[in-house]
C-alpha positions as a Markdown table, in Angstrom:
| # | Residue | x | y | z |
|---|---|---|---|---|
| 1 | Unk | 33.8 | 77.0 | -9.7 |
| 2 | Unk | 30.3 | 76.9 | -8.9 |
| 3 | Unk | 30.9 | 78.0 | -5.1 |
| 4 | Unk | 33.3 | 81.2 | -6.2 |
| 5 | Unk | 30.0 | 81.9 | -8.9 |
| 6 | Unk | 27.6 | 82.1 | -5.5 |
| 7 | Unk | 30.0 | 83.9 | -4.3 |
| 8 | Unk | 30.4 | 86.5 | -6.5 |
| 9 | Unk | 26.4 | 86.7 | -7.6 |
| 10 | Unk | 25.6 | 87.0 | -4.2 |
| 11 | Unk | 26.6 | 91.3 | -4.7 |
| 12 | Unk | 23.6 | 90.9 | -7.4 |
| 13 | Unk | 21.3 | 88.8 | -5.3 |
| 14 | Unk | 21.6 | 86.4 | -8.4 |
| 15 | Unk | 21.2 | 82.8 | -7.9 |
| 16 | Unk | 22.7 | 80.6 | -11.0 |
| 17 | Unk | 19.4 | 79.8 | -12.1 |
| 18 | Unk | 18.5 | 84.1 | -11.8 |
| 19 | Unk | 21.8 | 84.9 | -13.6 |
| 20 | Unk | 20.7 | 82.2 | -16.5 |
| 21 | Unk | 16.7 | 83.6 | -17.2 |
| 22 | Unk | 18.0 | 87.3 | -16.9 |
| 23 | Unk | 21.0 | 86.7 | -19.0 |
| 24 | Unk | 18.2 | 85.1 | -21.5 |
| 25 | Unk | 15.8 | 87.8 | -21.1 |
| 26 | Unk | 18.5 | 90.5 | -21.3 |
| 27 | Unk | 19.7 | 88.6 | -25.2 |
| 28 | Unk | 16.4 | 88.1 | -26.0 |
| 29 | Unk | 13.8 | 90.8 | -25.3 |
| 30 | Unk | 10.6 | 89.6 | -26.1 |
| 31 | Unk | 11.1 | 86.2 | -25.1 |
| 32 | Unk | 7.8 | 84.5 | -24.1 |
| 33 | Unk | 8.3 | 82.4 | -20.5 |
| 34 | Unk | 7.5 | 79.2 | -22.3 |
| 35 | Unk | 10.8 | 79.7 | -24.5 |
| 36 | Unk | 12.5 | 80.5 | -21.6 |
| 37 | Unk | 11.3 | 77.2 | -20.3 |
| 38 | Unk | 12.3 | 75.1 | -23.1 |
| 39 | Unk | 15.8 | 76.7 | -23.1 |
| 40 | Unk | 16.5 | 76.3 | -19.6 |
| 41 | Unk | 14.6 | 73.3 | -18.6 |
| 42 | Unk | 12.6 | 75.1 | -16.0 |
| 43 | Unk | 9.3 | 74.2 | -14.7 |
| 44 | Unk | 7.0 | 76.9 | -15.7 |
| 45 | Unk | 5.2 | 76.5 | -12.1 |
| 46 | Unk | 9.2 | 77.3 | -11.1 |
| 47 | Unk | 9.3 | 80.5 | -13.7 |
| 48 | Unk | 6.4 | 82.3 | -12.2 |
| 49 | Unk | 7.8 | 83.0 | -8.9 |
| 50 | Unk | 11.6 | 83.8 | -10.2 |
| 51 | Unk | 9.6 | 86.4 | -12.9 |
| 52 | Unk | 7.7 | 87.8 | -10.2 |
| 53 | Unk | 10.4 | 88.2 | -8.2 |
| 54 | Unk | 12.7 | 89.8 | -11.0 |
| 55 | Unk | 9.7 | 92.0 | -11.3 |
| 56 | Unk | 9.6 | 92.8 | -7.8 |
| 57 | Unk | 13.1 | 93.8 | -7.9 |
| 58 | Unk | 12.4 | 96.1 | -10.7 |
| 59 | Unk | 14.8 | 94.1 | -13.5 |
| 60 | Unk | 11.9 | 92.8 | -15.8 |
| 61 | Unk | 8.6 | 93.6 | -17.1 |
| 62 | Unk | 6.1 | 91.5 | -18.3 |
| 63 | Unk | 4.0 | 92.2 | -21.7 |
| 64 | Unk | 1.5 | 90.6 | -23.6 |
| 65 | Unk | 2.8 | 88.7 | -26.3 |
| 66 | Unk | 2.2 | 90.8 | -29.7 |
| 67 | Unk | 1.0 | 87.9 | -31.7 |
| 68 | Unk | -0.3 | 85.2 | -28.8 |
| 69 | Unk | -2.6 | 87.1 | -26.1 |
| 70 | Unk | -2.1 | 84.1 | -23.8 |
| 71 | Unk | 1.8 | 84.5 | -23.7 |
| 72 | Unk | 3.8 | 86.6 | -21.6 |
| 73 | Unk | 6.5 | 88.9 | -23.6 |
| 74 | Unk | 9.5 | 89.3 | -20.9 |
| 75 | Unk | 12.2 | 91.9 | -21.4 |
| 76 | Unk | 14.9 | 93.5 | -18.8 |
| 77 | Unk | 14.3 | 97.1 | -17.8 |
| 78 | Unk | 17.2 | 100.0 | -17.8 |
| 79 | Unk | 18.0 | 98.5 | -14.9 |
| 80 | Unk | 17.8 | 95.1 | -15.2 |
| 81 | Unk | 19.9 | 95.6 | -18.4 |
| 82 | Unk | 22.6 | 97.4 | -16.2 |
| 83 | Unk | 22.7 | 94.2 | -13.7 |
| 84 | Unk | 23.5 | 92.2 | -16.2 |
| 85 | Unk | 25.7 | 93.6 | -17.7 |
| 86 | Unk | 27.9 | 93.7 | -14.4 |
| 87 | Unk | 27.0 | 90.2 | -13.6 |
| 88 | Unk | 28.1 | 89.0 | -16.9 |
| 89 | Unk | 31.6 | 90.9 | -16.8 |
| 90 | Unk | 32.1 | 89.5 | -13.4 |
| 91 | Unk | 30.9 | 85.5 | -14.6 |
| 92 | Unk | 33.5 | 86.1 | -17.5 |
| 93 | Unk | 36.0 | 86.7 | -15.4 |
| 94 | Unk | 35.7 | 83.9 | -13.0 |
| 95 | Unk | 35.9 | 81.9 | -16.5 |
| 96 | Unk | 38.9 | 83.6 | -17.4 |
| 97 | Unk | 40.3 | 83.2 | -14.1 |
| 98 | Unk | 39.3 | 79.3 | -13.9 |
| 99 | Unk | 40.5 | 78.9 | -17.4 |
| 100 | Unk | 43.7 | 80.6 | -17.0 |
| 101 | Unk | 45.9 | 77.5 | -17.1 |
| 102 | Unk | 44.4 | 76.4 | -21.1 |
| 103 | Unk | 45.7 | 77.3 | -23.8 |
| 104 | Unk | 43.3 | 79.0 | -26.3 |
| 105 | Unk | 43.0 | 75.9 | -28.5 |
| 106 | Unk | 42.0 | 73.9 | -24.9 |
| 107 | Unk | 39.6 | 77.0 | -24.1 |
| 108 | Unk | 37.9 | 76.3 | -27.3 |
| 109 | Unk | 37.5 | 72.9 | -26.8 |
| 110 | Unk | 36.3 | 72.9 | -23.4 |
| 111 | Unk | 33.6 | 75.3 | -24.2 |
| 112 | Unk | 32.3 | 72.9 | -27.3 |
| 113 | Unk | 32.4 | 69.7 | -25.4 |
| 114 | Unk | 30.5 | 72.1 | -22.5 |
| 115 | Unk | 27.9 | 73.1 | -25.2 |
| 116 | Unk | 27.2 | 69.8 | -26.3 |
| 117 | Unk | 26.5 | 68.7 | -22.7 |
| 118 | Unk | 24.1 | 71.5 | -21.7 |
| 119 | Unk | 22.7 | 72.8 | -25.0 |
């Protein structure tokens, strides 16, 4: 699955770990890079250069947090939001696709058991 996801994030220039802290930010506007951290395990030495990058590209911006001067606020721009949204209708299908041969029920249950492994 993984090699069809490069595959089809490579239109987006999205690596998995891109596709993860944009779908994040894109949920979550306001998000400081620290919680991003925690919630993806990321280094925050490995943050700053995927932020400035997304920058770069014009998908984020970076504010100063509203109640912490020290943190970053991160939230997708117009266009980052628009990305995302594409990216995320294309990773649903691949599920879809991959999933095809479950039944609901077994769809349901994969996506727990997944949860309680990665969350």
């Amino acid at each position: 699955i993984i090699e069809v996801f490069l595959q089809r994030m490579a239109v987006f220039e999205l690596r998995p770990v891109d596709f993860s802290v944009m779908s994040l930010i894109a949920h979550n506007p306001g998000i400081t890079s620290r919680q991003v951290c925690t919630t993806l395990g990321i280094l925050p030495p490995n943050l700053v250069g995927m932020v400035g990058a997304l920058e770069k590209r014009g998908l984020i911006l970076r504010n100063r947090h509203a109640k912490d001067g020290r943190a970053m606020s991160l939230y997708a721009t117009d266009a980052g939001a628009a990305l995302m949204l594409d990216a995320e209708k294309v990773a649903t299908q691949l599920e879809e696709e991959q999933t095809r041969r479950l039944t609901a029920t077994e769809r349901k249950t994969l996506m727990r058991l997944l949860q309680k492994i990665y969350l």
